[in-house]
C-alpha positions, -999 to +999 in steps of 0.1 A: -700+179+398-689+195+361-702+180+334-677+169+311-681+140+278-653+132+255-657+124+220-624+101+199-616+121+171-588+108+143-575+136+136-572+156+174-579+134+194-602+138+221-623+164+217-639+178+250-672+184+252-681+203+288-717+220+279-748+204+283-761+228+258-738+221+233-743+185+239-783+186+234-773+207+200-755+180+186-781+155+204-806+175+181-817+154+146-811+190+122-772+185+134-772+147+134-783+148+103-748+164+092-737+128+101-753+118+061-736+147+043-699+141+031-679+171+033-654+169+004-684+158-020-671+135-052-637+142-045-634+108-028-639+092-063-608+112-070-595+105-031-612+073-017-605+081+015-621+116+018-654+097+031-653+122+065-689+141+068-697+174+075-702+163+112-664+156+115-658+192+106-680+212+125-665+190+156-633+196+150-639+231+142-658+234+175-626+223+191-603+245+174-625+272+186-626+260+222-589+264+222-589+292+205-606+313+230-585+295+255-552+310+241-568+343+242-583+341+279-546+334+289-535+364+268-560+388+289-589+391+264-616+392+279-647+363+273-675+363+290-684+325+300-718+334+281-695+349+244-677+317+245-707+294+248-722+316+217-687+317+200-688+273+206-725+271+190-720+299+164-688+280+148-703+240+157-735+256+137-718+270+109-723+243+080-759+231+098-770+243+059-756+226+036-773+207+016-767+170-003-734+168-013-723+198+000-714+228-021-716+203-052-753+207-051-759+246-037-783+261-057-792+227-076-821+215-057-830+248-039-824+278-067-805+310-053-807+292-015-769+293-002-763+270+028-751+300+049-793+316+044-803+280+054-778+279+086-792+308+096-824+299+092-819+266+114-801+287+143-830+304+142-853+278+143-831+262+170-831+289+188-867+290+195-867+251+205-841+258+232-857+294+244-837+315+234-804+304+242-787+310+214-793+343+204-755+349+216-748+323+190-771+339+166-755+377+171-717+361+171-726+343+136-743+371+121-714+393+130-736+419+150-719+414+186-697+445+196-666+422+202-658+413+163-630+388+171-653+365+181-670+367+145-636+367+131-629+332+146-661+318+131-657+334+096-629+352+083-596+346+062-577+332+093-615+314+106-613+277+127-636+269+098-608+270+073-581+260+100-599+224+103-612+216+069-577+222+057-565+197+084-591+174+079-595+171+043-555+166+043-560+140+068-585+123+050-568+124+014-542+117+019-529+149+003-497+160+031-494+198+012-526+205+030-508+200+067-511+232+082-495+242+119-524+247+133-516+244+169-490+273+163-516+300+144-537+293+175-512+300+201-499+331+180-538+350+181-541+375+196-566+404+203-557+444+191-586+472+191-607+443+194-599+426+163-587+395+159-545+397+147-515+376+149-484+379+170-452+390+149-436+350+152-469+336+133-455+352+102-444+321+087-470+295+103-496+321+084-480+321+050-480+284+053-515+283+059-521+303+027-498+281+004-513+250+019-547+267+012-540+271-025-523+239-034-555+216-014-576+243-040-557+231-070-545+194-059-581+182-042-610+209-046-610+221-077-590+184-092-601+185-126-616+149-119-636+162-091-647+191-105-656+168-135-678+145-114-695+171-099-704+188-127-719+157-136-740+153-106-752+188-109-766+176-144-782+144-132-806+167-109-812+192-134-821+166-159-843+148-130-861+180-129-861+188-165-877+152-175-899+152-143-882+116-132-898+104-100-881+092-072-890+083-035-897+107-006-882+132+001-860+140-032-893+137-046-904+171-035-872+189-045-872+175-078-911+174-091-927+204-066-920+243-068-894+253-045-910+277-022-937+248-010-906+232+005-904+235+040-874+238+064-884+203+083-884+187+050-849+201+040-835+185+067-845+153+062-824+150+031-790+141+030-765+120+001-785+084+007-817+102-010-792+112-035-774+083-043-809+058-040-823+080-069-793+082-090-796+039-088-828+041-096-821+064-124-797+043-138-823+024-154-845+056-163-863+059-202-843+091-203-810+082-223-790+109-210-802+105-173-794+073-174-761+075-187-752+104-165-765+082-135-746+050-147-717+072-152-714+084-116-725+053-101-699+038-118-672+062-120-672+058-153-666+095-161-670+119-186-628+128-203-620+161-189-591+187-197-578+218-181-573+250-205-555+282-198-575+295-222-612+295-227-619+268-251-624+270-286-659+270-298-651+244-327-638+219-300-671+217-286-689+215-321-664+186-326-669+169-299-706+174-298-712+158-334-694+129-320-717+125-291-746+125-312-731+099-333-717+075-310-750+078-288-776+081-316-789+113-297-799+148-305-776+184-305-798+192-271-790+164-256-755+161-266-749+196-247-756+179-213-724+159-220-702+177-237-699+213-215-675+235-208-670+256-173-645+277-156-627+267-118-609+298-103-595+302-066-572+324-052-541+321-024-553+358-009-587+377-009-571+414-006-609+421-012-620+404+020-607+409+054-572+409+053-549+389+079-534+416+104-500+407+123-493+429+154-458+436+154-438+443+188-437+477+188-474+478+183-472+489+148-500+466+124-495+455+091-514+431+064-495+396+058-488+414+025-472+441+038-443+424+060-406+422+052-403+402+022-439+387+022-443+353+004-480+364+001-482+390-025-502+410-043-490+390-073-508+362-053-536+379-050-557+376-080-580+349-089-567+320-110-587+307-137-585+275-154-611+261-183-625+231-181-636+214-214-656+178-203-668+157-230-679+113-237-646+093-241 
């Protein structure tokens, strides 16, 4: 008898689950864990119902990529039952890394650690507890298997990482410019010189993708709110660590002990409730501006925030500092952790990256740029840049 669990997902569906690898993965407390870890960070202060985790994605992702490889199967490319078990772990894996808070807190409580090191590092350690079975997994993700589609579909400008959270986080907003025809760009992939493309009719379904990629950027991601609150957060933890202020097990260690005397067990045990406990605890912290940046977030009582085109003008903050101090009865240092300033950029296209390939009929390749009349353009290319200027109301 196959074995064969289902799993009721909002925004697909059911999501079929028919390995009983795959299902010990997720069994496995390093991925449950993903459960505590909220993928769009603050922005549901901004979006209160963008309260979906991190295990959410990787599920649906995992799903995508299940029918992914199904579409190409049917097409004739061939997958070995063993690369699409790999491909399955490699892209259900992919975010095992992140940290509390997601990217809002890279590099905050572990300096120069990005969450794609730490994935790795937990495949790894994964891999040993299950014998070596994922090393498929582990050689898909790393991008050294011969058959580079199969990388492609796990990370790439056209990935079923970026397929779902697009979906999902629109779902979850609320935000409908983030719809996406997925379900389309799936069908229209397709395999050339073993690289992943897209069939000639995708053309439109792809430039969609891209346009609905920007606007969830400007509209969700990089909202100046959110990006406000999080900036904020990022200096609540920095201030923990610069004032020493204690807190329970296991932020404790990431806050008051040197970095490299963490382990990778006790990473994993942390997750936004070990945030959130300290920051109420903070809230009532000797530390004037921990404890207003604490209150603040707890609160959503945020700092005022503007958007620039330009970078900002260094009397503004001198202004705005000086009132600070005044209206807080606190020093110029301490004044600077609340009146900042900070840049946000994203682009539509990466021509830097890999580019998006479309197979035409004849068998000729071009970028997405490079079609007829492309709506993604090299004048779409470039990074946009927008300065943000946050200071106390």
């Amino acid at each position: 008898m196959s074995f064969r669990k289902i799993i009721n997902d909002p925004v697909y569906g059911f999501i079929t689950i028919d390995d009983e690898l795959i299902l010990k993965i997720i069994a496995h407390p390093y991925y449950q864990r993903l459960r505590r870890i909220h993928q769009m960070a603050m922005a549901l202060l901004v979006y209160p119902g963008a309260v979906h985790t991190r295990l959410h994605h990787s599920l649906g992702a995992y799903h995508l990529m299940r029918n992914a490889l199904h579409e190409l199967k049917n097409k004739g490319v061939e997958i070995t039952q063993a690369e699409e078990q790999g491909a399955k772990i490699a892209i259900l894996l992919h975010d095992i890394g992140h940290g509390p808070f997601s990217h809002a807190l890279e590099n905050v409580l572990l300096e120069k650690m990005h969450h794609e090191a730490i994935s790795l590092m937990l495949m790894k350690e994964l891999n040993k507890q299950f014998d070596g079975q994922l090393q498929m997994a582990l050689d898909i993700f790393t991008n050294e298997y011969p058959k580079k589609f199969l990388h492609q579909l796990v990370s790439g400008q056209l990935d079923v990482d970026r397929m779902d959270y697009l979906t999902r986080d629109s779902f979850f907003s609320g935000v409908s410019e983030g719809v996406i025809g997925y379900d389309r760009i799936l069908k229209m992939l397709t395999v050339h010189n073993g690289e992943l493309m897209v069939e000639e009719k995708g053309i439109y379904s792809i430039e969609k993708f891209l346009v609905s990629r920007r606007l969830m950027y400007w509209q969700v991601y990089l909202h100046k709110t959110v990006v406000c609150a999080e900036q904020m957060l990022v200096r609540i933890i920095k201030r923990a660590k610069h004032t020493k202020a204690l807190t329970q097990m296991p932020l404790n260690q990431f806050i008051n002990e040197p970095v490299s005397s963490v382990s990778l067990e006790q990473f994993c045990t942390l997750d936004d409730y070990d945030v959130m406990a300290a920051i109420k605890g903070w809230c009532n912290h000797e530390d004037k501006i921990l404890s207003f940046l604490s209150k603040s977030i707890l609160n959503r009582e945020l700092l005022k925030v503007k958007y620039y085109a330009e970078p900002i003008e260094k009397k503004w903050v001198e202004e705005k500092t000086i009132e600070a101090m005044q209206k807080m009865n606190i020093s110029a240092e301490e004044a600077s952790w609340l009146v900042f300033t900070g840049i946000a950029s994203g682009s539509t296209y990466n021509f830097e990256d890999e580019r998006i390939n479309i197979l035409f009929k004849d068998g000729s390749v071009k970028d997405i740029s490079e079609v007829d009349d492309p709506l993604i353009s090299k004048n779409l290319g470039g990074k946009i840049k927008k300065y943000y200027f946050c200071f106390l109301r």
